[in-house]
C-alpha positions in Angstrom: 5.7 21.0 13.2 4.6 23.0 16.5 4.5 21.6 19.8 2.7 22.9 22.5 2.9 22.1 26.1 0.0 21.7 28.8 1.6 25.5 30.1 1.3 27.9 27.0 4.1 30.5 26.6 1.8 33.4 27.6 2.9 37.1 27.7 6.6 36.4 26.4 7.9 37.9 29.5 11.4 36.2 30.9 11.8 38.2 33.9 9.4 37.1 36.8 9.1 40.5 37.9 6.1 41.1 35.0 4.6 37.6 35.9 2.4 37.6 32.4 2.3 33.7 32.1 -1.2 32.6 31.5 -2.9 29.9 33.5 -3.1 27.1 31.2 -6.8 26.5 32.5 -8.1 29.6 31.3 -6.2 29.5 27.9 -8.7 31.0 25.4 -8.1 30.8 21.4 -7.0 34.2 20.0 -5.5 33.2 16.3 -8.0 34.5 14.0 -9.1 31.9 11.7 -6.8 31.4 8.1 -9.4 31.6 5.2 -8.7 30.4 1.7 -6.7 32.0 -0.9 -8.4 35.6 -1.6 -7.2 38.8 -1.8 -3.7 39.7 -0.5 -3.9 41.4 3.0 -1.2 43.6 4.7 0.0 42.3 8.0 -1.5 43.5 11.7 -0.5 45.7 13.7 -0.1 44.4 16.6 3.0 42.6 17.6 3.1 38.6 16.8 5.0 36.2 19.4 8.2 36.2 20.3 7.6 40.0 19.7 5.7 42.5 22.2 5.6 45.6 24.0 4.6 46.0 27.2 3.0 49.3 28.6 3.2 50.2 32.4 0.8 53.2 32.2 1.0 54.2 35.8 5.4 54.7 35.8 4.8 55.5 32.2 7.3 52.6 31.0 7.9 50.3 28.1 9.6 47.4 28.2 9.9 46.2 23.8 10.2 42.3 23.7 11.8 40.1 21.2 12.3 41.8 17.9 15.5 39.7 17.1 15.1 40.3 13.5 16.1 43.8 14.1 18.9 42.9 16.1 21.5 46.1 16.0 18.7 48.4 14.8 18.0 51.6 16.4 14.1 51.3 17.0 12.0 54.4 17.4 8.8 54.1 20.3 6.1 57.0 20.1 3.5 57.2 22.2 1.2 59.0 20.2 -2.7 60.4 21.9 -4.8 60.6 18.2 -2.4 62.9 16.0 -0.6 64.2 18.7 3.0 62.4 19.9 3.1 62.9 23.0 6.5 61.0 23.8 9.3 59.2 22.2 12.7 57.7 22.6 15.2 55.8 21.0 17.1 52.9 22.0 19.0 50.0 20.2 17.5 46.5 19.9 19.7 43.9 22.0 18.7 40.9 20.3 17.8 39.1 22.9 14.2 38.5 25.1 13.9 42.3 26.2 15.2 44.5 22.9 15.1 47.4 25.6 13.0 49.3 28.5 12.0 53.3 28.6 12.3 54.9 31.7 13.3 52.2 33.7 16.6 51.8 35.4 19.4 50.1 33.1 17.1 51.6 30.1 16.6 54.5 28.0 14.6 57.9 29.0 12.2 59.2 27.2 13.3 62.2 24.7 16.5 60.0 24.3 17.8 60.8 21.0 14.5 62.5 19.7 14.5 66.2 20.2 10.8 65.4 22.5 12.4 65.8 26.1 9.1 65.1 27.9 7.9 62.0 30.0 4.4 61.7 28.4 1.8 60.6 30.9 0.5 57.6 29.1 -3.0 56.9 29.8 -6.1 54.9 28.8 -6.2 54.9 25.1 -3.1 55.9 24.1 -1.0 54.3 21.3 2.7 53.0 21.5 4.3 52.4 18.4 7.7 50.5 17.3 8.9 51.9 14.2 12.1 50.4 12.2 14.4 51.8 9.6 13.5 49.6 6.9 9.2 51.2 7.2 8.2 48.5 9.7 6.1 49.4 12.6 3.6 47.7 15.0 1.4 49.4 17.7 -0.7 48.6 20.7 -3.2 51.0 22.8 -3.2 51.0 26.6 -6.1 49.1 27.6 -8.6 51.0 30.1 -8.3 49.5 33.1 -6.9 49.7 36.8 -7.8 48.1 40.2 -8.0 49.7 43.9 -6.7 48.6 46.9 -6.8 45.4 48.8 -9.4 44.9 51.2 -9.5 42.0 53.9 -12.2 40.4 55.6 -10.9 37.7 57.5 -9.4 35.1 55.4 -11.1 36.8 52.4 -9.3 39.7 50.3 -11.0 41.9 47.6 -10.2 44.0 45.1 -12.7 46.2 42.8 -11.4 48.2 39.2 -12.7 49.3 36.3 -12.5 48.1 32.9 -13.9 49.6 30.2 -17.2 48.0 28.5 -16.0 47.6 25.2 -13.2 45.4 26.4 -12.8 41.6 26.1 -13.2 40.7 29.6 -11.9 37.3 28.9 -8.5 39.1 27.9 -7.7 40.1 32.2 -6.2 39.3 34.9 -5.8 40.5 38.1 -3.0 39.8 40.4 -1.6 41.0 44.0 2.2 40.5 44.0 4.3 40.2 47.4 7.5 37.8 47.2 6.6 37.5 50.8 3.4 35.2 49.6 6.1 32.3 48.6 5.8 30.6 51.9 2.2 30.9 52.4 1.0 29.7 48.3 3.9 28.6 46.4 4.0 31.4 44.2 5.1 35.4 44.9 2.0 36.1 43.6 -1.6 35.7 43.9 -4.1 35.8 40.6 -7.6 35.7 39.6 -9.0 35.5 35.7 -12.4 35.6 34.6 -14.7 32.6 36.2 -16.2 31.4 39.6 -13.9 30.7 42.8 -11.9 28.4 41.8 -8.4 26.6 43.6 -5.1 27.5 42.4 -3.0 25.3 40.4 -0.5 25.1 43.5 -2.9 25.5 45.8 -2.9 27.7 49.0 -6.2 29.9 48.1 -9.0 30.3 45.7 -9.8 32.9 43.4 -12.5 34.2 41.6 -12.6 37.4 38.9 -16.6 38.9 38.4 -18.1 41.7 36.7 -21.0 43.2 38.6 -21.5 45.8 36.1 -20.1 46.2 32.6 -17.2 48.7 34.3 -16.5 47.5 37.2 -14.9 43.9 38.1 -14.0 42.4 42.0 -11.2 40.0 42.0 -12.2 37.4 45.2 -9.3 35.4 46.8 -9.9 33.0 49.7 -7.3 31.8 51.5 -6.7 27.5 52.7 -7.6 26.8 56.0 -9.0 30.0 56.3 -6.1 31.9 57.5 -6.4 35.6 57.9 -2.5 35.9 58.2 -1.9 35.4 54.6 -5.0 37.3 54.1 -3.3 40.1 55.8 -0.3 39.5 54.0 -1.9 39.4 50.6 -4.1 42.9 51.7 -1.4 44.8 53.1 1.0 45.0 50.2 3.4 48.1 50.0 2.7 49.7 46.4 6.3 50.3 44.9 8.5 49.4 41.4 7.6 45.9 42.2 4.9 44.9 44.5 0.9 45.5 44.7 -2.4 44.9 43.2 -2.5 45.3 39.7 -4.5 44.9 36.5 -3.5 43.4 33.3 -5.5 43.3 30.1 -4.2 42.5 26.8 -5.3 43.1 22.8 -5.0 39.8 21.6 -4.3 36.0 22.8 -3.1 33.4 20.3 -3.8 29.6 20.6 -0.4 29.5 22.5 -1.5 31.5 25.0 0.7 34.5 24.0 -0.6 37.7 25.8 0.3 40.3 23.0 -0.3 44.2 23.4 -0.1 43.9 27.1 -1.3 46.5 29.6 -0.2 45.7 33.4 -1.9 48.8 35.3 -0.4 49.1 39.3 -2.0 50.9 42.0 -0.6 53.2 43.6 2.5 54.0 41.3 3.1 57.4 40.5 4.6 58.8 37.0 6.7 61.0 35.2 10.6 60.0 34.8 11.5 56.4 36.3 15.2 57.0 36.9 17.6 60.6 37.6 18.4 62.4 34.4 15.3 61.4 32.8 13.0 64.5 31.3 10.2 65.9 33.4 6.5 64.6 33.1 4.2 67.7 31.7 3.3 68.8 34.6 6.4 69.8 35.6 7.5 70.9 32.3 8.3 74.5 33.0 7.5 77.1 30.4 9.0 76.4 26.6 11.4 78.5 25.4 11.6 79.7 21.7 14.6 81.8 20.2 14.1 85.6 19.6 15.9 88.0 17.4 15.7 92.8 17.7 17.0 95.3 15.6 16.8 98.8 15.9 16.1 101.7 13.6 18.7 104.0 11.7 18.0 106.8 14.3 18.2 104.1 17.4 14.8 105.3 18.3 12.8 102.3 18.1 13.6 98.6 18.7 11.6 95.7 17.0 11.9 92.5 18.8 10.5 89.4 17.1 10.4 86.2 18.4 9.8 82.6 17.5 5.9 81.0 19.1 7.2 78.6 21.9 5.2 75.4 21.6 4.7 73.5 25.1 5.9 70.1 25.4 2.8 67.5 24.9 0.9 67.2 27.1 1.7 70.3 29.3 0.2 73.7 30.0 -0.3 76.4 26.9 1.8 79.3 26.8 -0.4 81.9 27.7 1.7 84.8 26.6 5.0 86.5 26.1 7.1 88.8 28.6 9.4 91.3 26.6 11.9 93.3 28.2 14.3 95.5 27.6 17.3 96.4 29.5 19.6 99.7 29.4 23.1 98.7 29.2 24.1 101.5 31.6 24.1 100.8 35.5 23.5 102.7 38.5 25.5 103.0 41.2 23.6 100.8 43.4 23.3 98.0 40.9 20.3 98.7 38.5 19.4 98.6 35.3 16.3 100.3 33.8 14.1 99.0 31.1 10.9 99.0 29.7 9.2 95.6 29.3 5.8 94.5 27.0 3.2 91.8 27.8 1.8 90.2 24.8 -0.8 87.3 24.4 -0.5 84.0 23.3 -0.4 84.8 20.0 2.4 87.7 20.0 5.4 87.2 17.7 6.3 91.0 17.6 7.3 94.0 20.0 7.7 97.5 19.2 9.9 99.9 21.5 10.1 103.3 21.0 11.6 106.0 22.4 15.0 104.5 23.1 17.6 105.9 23.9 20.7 106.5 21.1 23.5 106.1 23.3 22.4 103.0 25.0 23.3 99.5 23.8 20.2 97.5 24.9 19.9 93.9 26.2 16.4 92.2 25.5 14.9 89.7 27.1 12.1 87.6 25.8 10.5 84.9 27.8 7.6 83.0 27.2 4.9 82.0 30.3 2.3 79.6 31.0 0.3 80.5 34.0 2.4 81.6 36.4 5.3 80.1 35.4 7.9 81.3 33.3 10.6 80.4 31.0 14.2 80.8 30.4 15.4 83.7 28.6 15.0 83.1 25.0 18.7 83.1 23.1 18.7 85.6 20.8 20.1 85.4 17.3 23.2 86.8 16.9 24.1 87.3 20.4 27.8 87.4 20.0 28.0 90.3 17.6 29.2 93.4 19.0 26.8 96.1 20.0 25.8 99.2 18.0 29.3 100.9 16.8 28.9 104.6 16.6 28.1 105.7 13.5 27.7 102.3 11.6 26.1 102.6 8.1 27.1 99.5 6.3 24.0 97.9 5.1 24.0 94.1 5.1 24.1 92.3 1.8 21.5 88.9 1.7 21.9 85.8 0.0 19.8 83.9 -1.2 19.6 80.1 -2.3 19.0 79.1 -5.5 19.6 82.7 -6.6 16.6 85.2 -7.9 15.7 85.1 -11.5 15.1 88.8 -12.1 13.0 88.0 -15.2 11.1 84.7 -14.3 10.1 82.2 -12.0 12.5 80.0 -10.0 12.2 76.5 -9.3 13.0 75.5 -5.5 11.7 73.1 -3.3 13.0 75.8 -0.2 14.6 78.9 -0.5 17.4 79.4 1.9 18.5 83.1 3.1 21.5 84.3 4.4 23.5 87.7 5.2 27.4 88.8 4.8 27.4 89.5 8.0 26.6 88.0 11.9 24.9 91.0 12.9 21.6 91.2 10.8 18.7 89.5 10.9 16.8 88.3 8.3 12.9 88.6 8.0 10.2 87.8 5.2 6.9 88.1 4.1 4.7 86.6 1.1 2.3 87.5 -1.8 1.6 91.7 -1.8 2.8 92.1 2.1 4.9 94.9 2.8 7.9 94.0 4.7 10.1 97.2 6.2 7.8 100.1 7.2 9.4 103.2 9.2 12.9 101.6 8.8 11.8 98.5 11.1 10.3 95.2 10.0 6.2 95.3 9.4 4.3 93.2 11.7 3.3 90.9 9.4 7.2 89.8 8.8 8.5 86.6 10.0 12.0 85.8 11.3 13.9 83.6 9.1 14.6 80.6 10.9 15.7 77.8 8.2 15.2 77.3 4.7 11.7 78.8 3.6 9.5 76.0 2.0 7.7 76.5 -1.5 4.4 74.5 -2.0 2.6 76.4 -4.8 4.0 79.8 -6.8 5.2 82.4 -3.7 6.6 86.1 -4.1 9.3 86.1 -1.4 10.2 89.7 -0.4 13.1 89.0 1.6 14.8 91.4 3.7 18.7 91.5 5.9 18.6 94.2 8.8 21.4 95.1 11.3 20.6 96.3 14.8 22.1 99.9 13.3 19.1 100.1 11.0 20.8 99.5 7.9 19.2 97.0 5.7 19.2 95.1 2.4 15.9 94.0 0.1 15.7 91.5 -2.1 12.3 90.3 -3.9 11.3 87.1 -6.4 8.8 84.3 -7.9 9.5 80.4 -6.8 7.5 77.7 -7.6 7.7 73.8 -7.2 10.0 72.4 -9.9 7.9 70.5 -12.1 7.3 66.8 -10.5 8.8 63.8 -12.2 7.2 60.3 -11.4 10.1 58.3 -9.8 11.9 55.5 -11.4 11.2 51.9 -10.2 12.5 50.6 -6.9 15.4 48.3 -7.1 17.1 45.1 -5.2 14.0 42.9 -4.7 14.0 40.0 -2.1 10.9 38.1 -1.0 10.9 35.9 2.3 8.5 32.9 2.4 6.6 32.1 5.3 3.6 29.9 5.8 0.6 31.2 3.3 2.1 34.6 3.5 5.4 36.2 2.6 7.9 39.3 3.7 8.5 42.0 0.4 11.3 44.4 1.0 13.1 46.6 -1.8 15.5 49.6 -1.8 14.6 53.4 -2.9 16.2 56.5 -2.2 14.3 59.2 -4.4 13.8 61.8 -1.2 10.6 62.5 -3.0 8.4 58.9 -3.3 5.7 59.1 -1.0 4.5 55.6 -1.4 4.3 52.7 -3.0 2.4 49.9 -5.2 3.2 46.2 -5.0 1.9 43.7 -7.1 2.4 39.3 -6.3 1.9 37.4 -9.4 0.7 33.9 -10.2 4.4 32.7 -11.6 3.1 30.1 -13.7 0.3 32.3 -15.7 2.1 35.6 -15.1 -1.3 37.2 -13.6 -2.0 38.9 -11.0 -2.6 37.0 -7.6 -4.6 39.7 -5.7 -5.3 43.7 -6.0 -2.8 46.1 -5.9 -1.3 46.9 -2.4 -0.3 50.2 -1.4 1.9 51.1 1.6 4.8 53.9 2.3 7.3 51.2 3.8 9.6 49.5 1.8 8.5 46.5 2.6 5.3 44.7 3.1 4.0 41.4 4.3 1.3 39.3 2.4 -0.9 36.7 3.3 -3.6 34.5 2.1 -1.1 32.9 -0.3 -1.7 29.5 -1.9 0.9 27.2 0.1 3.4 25.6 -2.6 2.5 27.8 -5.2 5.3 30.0 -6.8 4.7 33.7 -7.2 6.9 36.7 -8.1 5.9 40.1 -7.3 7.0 44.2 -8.7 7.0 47.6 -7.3 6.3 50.6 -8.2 7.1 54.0 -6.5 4.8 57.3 -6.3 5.4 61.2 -6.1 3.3 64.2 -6.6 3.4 63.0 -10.4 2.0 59.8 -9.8 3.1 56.5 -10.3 6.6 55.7 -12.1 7.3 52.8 -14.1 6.9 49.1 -12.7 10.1 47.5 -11.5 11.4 44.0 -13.1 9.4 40.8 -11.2 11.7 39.7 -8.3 13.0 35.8 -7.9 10.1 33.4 -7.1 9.4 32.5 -3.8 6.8 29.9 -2.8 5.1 29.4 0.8 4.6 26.5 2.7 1.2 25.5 4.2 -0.1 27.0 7.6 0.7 24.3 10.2 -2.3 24.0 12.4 -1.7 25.2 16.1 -3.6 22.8 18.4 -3.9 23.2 22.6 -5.2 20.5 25.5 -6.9 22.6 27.8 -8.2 19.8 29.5 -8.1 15.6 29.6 -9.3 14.1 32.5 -10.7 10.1 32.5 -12.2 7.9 34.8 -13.8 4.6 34.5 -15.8 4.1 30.9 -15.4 8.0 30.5 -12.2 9.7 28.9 -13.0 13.4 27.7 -10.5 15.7 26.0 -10.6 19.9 25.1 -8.5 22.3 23.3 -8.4 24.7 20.0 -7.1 24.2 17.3 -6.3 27.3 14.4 -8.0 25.2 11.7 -11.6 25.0 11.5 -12.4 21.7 9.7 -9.3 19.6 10.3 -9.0 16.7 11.8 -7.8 16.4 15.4 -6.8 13.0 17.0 -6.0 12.0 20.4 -3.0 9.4 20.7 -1.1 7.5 23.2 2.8 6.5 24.0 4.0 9.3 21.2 3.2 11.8 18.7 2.9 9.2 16.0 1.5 6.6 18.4 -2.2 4.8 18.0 -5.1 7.0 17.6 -7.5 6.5 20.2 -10.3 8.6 19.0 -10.6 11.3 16.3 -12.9 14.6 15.4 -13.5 17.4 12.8 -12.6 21.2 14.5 -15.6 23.5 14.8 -15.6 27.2 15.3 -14.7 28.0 18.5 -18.1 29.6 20.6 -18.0 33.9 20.7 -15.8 35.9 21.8 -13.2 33.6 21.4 -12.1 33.0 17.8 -10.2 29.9 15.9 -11.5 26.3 16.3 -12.4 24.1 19.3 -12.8 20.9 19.8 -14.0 18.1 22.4 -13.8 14.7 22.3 -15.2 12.1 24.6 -14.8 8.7 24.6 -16.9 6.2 26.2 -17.1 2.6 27.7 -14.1 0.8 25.4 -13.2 3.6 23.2 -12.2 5.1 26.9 -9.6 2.2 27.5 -9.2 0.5 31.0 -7.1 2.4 32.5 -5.6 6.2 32.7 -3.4 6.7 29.6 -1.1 8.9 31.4 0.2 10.8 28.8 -1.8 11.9 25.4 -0.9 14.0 22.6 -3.4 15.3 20.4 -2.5 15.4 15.9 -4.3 17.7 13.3 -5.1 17.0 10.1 -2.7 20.5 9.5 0.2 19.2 11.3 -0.2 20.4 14.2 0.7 18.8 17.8 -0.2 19.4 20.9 1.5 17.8 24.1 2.7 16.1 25.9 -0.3 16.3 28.5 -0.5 14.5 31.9 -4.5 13.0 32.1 -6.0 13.6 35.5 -8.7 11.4 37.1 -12.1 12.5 37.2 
């Protein structure tokens, strides 16, 4: 049975210093309406109370909320911009109210253990996503919006924003926060939500939040006995960590009042990392560095240098090309070393140098630049051999991993390649490419830097090269080994909630991509629903019949399709949906008593009852659909002359049908 008091729980957020408690006046219905048994739908995305994350777009900071059933677990947060990720971190869940903050002090940095050392500049429209080792993951996008500052006229301050069109208007708040405000209104903060001026709960000022356009909004807070101290007070807030006008918006509102996906924009607070140590934001991301490798040819001639592409941190400036120098080993007398260096575009991997010198040992330099800024020296691969020796003619030998078949094809998912020796680098091409021309590697040869991949049938020529020139060739056909559908997943367990259930299994076949589950009717054995796919290992259902047993299978996929169906779990069976009912308002006078709220279940019963929960029912009525754009039921019940009673109840509670209860809730006069 859920209670729900006249405050709903709204925002989830313990520590006063986010203030995301909704005014219990202006609770609007968010639970989407629970339809009948149909067809078997995956859960949403966005996070469910006691569970959240909260986005502070302007310091570009996280704080995850709740999550206690992954208690111990090392959660993953991405903040990805369409495709691109643009930031991410790692942090352990605490287990209790906060799970963790990035880049925030006593929290984690972004990049912290992800190999992403950037702090992205989340803006409008980006995505942050949880993710979980078991496949789990929710997600919330930043909601467009931000106010200006605080202007006073007289007792009267202002502040305008924007919000974007397309956003539910009656999801936002607007707020000024100043601890200094607790002597003047009661509160450290002042607020205004969508509506007409209106008094605060504690009084001390009105408040009003309009739209004059459909992107623009003007928050409107009048102060009691029309003071222009507070006023000035209120206006002349120092932006910082903690203090300032600010705008929240949120994704979705349930009929507790729970602000989930919240967005809590703050003027004047500027980004990038929240706390020392912390990466760089992208703007001050200097130029990426990638790792390079040069050998030289048998005659020490001619030097080719070939280097990795440097990719810039998201979010940053493109490389814009590649500075490539190299150094004589020899010394003048005042100091100096001579060179020769290259300038290559964007897209250079490779340098030529010719007309080196045989008797120097070189030291090359490759760095990449953006703009005008440029990057650390690239390391080069093997740096701690020796230079040249005199003489050296040695070829290396390569190895390669699963070896050659000299008179077939070779199954391999990669093909890894190595050398007997420290000093050679190792290079290849594909198809009919020629890989060594004039005793140096072609241009079309790329550096081997981990095991090669094979998607489809590849000719590797493969080749091991020394900086003496001396080299070693080695050429063969892979292909894919042939794909073998996966066997079934094992270690069923199925968690029953209300209408809906929690599916988890276990697999560990590197190569399933995905999987099938299928819930079935345990009495006739069919199936309850279509086939649901998903590349977790585990799912959550819904729309189930309450106290009806079901069972359910899955089955895993590869690039051969679906393997064989595992053995039907235990049966689990859910319980019915309890209704979730609010009083927004009661308020009585003489031969008049009128009570609101919402209610999750359109067509059950609410009634409104004195002395307890189970006390006598005063008055009673069906749930209707709440009006647009709020979803769920409403319902409002007046009662009139006798039916009103003779005096103010006090104290109501209001009963569904569904089992839901609201209250208790103190009846005002009027």
């Amino acid at each position: 049975m859920h209670t729900t008091s006249a405050t709903p729980r709204g925002g989830r957020r313990f520590n006063s210093r986010w203030l995301t408690r909704p005014i219990a006046a202006l609770l609007v219905a968010g639970l989407a309406i629970i339809g009948a048994l149909g067809a078997i739908v995956a859960s949403a995305a966005v996070p469910t109370f006691p569970d959240n994350l909260v986005v502070f777009p302007d310091r570009d900071f996280i704080s995850v909320e709740g999550f206690q059933g992954h208690k111990g677990e090392t959660a993953t947060v991405e903040i990805k911009r369409g495709a691109t990720v643009m930031g991410s971190a790692r942090a352990v869940v605490s287990g209790e109210d906060v799970a963790f903050e990035i880049n925030h002090p006593g929290g984690a940095c972004w990049g912290a253990g992800t190999s992403l050392k950037v702090t992205p500049d989340i803006r409008p429209g980006d995505v942050a996503v949880i993710k979980f080792p078991d496949g789990t993951s929710q997600d919330v996008t930043v909601q467009d919006t931000h106010a200006s500052d605080a202007v006073q006229d007289g007792a009267k301050v202002t502040v305008s924003g924007h919000i974007d069109p397309g956003m539910n208007k009656d999801f936002m708040e607007q707020r000024i926060v100043n601890p200094d405000l607790l002597d003047f209104v009661g509160k450290r903060d002042v607020r205004a939500a969508p509506g007409p001026l209106t008094p605060a709960p504690k009084g001390g000022y009105s408040s009003s939040l309009e739209f004059p356009t459909a992107s623009t909004f003007v928050a409107t807070y009048v102060f009691e006995n029309a003071d222009p101290a507070v006023a000035e007070e209120a206006a002349n807030t120092a932006a910082n960590s903690d203090l300032g006008e600010r705008a929240m918006a949120w994704q979705e509102q349930d009929a507790d009042g729970n602000r989930q996906g919240l967005t809590i924009a703050e003027f004047g607070e500027a980004g990038g990392p929240g706390m020392g140590g912390c990466p760089a934001g992208p703007a001050d991301q200097p130029a990426p560095a990638g790792t390079g490798a040069y050998v030289m040819s048998a005659d020490k001639t001619s030097m080719k240098v070939t280097w990795t592409p440097a990719a810039a941190q998201p979010g940053a400036a493109a490389v814009t090309g590649y500075s490539v120098e190299a150094l004589e080993g020899t010394t003048s007398t005042t100091g100096v070393r001579s060179g020769t260096t290259q300038r290559t575009g964007v897209d250079g991997t490779t340098a030529t140098f010719t007309g080196m010198d045989p008797a120097e040992n070189y030291t090359v330099e490759v760095r990449s630049m953006t703009g005008t800024k440029t990057s650390d020296v690239f390391p080069m691969q093997a740096s701690a051999a020796p230079g040249i020796p005199a003489g050296d003619t040695t070829a290396p030998k390569l190895t390669v991993s699963p070896a050659i078949n000299p008179t077939g094809v070779t199954e391999a998912n990669s093909v890894t390649v190595g050398s007997d020796t420290a000093n050679a680098q190792l290079f290849f091409t594909t198809g009919d490419t020629a890989i060594i021309e004039g005793g140096l590697p072609t241009d079309a040869a790329k550096l081997v830097t981990g095991p090669i991949p094979i998607t489809g049938p590849t000719t590797l020529h493969l080749l091991a090269i020394d900086r003496a020139g001396n080299y070693d060739l080695a050429q063969g056909s892979f292909a894919p080994p042939t794909a073998v559908a996966p066997t079934a997943p094992t270690s069923l367990t199925a968690t029953a909630g209300q209408e809906s259930a929690t599916l988890k299994w276990t697999a560990t076949d590197p190569t399933i991509t995905g999987y099938g589950v299928q819930v079935y009717d345990s009495l006739t054995g069919k199936p309850a629903g279509a086939l649901q796919e998903t590349t977790a290992k585990t799912l959550t259902v819904t729309k189930l019949a309450a106290d009806t047993a079901y069972t359910f299978s899955v089955k895993a996929k590869n690039g051969a399709g679906y393997g064989v169906e595992s053995t039907k779990s235990a049966s689990f069976t859910p319980t019915k949906i309890t209704d979730q009912i609010t009083i927004t308002s009661a308020k009585w006078k003489s031969g008049d008593f009128r009570i609101q709220g919402t209610a999750s279940k359109v067509g059950a019963t609410v009634s409104v009852r004195t002395g307890s929960a189970t006390g006598p029912s005063m008055g009673s009525q069906l749930v209707t659909a709440a009006a647009l754009p709020a979803t769920g039921g409403a319902y409002d019940i007046r009662l009139r002359n006798a039916a009103a009673g003779t005096g103010n109840p006090g104290k109501i509670w209001v009963t569904s049908s569904g089992d839901g209860v609201a209250g208790p809730f103190t009846v005002t006069n009027g």
